[in-house]
C-alpha positions as CSV (number, residue, x, y, z in Angstrom):
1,X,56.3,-59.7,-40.5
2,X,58.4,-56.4,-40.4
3,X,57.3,-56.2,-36.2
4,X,59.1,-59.6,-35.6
5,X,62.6,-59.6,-34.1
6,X,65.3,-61.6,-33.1
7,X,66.0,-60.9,-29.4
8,X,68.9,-59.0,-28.1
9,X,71.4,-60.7,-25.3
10,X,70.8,-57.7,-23.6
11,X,67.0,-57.7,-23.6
12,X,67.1,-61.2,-22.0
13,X,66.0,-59.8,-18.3
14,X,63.7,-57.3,-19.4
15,X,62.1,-60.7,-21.8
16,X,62.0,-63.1,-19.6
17,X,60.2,-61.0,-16.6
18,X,57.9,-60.0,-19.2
19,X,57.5,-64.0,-20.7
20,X,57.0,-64.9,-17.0
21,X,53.7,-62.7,-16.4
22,X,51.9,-64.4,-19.4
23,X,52.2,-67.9,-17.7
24,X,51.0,-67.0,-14.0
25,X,48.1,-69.0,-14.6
26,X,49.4,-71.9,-16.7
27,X,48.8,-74.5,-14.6
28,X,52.1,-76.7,-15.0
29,X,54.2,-73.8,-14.8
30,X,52.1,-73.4,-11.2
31,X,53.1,-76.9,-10.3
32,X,56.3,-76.4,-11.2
33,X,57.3,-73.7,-8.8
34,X,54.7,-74.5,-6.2
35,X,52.0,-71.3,-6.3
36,X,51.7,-68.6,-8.6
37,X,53.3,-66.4,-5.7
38,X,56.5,-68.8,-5.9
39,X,56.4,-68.0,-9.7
40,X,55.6,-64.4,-9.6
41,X,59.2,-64.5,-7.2
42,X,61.3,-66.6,-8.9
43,X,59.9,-67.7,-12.2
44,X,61.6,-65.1,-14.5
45,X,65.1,-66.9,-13.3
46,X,64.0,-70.1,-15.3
47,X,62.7,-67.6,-18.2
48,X,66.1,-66.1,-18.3
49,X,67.6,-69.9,-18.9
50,X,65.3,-70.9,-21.2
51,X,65.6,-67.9,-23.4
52,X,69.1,-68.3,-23.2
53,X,69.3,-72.1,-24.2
54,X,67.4,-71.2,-27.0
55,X,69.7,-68.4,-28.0
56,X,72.6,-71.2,-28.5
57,X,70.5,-73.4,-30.3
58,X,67.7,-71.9,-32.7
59,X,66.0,-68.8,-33.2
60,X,64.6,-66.2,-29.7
61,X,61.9,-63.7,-31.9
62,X,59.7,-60.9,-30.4
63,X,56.5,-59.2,-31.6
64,X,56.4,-55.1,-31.3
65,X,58.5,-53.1,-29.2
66,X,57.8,-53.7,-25.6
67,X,59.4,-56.9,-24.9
68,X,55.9,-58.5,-24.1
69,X,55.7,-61.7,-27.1
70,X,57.8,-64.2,-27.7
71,X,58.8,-67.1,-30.3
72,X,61.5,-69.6,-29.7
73,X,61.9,-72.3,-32.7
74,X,64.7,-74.6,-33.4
75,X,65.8,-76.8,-35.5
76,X,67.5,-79.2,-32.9
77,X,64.9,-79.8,-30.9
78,X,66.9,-82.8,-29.1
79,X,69.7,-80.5,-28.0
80,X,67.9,-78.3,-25.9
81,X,67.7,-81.2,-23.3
82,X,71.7,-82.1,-23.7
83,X,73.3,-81.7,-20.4
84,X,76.0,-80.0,-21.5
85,X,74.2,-77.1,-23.5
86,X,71.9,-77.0,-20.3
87,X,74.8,-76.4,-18.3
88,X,76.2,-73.8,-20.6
89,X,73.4,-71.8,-20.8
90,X,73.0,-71.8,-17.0
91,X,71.0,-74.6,-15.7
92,X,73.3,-74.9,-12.3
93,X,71.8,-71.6,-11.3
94,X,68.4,-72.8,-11.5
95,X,68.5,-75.0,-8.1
96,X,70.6,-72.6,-6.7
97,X,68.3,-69.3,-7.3
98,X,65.0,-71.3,-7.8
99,X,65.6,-74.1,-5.1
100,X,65.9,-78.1,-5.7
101,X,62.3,-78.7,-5.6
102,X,61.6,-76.7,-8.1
103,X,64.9,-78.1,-10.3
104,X,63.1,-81.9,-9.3
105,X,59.6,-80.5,-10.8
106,X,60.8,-79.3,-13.4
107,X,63.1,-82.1,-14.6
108,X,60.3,-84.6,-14.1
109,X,58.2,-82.0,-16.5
110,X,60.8,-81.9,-18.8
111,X,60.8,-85.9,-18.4
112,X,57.0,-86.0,-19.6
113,X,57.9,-84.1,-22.9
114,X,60.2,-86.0,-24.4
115,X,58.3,-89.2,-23.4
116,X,56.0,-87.4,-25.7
117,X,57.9,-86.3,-28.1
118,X,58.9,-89.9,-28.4
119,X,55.6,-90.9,-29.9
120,X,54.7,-88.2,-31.9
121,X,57.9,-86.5,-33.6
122,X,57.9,-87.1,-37.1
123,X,61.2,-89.3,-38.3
124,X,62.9,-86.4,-39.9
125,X,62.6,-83.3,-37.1
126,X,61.4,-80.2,-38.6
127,X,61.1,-77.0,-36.7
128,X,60.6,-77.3,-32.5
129,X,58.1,-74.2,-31.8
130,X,59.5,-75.1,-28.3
131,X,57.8,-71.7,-26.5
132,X,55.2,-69.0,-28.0
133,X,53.7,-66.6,-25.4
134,X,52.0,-63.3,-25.6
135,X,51.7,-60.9,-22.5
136,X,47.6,-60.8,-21.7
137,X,47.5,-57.1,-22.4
138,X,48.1,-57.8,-26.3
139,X,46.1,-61.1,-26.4
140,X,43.0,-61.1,-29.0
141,X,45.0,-58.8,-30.8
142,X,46.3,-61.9,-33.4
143,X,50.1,-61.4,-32.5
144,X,50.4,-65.0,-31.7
145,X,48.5,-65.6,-35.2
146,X,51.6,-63.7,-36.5
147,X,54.2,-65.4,-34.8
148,X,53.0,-68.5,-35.8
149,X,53.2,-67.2,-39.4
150,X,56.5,-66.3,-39.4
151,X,57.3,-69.9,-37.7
152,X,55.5,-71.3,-40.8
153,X,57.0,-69.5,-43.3
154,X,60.5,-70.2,-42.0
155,X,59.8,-73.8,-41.8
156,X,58.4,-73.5,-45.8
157,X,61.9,-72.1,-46.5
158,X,63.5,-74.7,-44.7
159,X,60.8,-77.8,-46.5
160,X,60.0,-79.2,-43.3
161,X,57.3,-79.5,-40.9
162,X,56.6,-77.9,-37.4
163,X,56.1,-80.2,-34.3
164,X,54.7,-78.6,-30.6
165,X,53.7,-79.3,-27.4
166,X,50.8,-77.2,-25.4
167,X,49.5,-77.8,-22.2
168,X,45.7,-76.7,-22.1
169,X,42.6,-78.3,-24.2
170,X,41.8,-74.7,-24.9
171,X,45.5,-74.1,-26.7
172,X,45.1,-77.6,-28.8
173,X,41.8,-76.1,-30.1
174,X,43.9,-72.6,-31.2
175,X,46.1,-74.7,-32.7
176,X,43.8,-76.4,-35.0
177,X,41.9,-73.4,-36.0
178,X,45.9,-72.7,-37.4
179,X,46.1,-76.2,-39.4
180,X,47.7,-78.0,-36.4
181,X,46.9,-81.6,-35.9
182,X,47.0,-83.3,-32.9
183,X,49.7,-86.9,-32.7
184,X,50.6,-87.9,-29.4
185,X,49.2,-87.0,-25.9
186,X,50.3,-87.7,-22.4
187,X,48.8,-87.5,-19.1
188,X,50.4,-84.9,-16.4
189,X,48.6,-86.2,-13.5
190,X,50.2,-84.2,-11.2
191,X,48.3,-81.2,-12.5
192,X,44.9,-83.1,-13.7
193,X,45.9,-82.2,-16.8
194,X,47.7,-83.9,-20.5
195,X,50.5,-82.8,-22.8
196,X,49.7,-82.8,-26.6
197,X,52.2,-83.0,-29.2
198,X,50.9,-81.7,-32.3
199,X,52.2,-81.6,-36.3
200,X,52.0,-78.5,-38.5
201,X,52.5,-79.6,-42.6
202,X,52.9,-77.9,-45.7
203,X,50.9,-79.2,-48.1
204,X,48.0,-80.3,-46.2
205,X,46.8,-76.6,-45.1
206,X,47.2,-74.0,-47.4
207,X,46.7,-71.4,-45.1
208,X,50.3,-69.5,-44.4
């Protein structure tokens, strides 16, 4: 795990263009700012926001050297949609730099996930793994397999669990080759598509 690193402040813009790149094709992150043109424009401005949010409130990790992977993990998942740690970490730019359709979309996105997280996050939070992308040119390479390790392992430390949500039916499957197991889903009709909510235990895979 020696590769894995917590982010810089500095590094954020470099990061979040980077972060932004690996989710042209994700297909809520297309509905969200309209086309993948809109989000090859603009989308790194949210990246930047995000990355920051989880900076105040949990843990921002990279794999290698290059700025192109990326881990956030918290253990408060719930304050990561508090209006005023929003605000802090620069939400009022995002209509401003992004537009107010985009802001609408992707409040009514972030609407769907805790809906979801409603029904499937255990009683006791454990660890949010709240964002995990790797840049295509180092996919199939098992970096995400590593960050995903080092998300266990800290979550072993800390005796508690690891709760998600992914977007695609090709990610859940990833996710259960990894021990994952599925416990709440959600449609997202405005992109055909569902939100699933899944539950990583100690104790029930013993695969670290």
């Amino acid at each position: 795990m020696k590769a894995i690193r917590e982010v810089l402040p500095l590094e954020v813009p470099q990061l979040s263009v980077r972060i932004n790149e690996a989710f042209y094709k994700n297909p809520v992150f297309n509905y969200i700012f309209g086309t993948e043109l809109n989000q090859q424009k603009i989308g790194a401005v949210l990246f930047q926001f995000l990355i920051r949010s989880g900076m105040r409130c949990g843990k921002v990790l990279t794999y290698g050297k290059n700025l192109d992977n990326i881990l956030m993990i918290s253990e408060d998942y719930q304050k990561l949609y508090e209006l005023p740690h929003q605000i802090a970490a620069g939400g009022l730019l995002i209509p401003l730099r992004c537009g107010f359709s985009v802001m609408r979309r992707s409040l009514l996105f972030e609407k769907r996930i805790t809906t979801l997280q409603r029904s499937y996050v255990p009683s006791t939070p454990g660890i949010y793994m709240y964002l995990i992308a790797v840049h295509p040119i180092n996919q199939r390479k098992g970096i995400g397999t590593q960050l995903i390790g080092y998300c266990k392992e800290y979550a072993i430390r800390q005796t508690k669990t690891i709760h998600l949500e992914t977007m695609t039916e090709e990610n859940v499957e990833y996710y259960k080759r990894r021990y994952f197991k599925v416990k709440g889903v959600i449609p997202f009709p405005e992109v055909n598509n569902s939100l699933w909510g899944m539950v990583w235990q100690h104790g029930k895979d013993n695969s670290v």
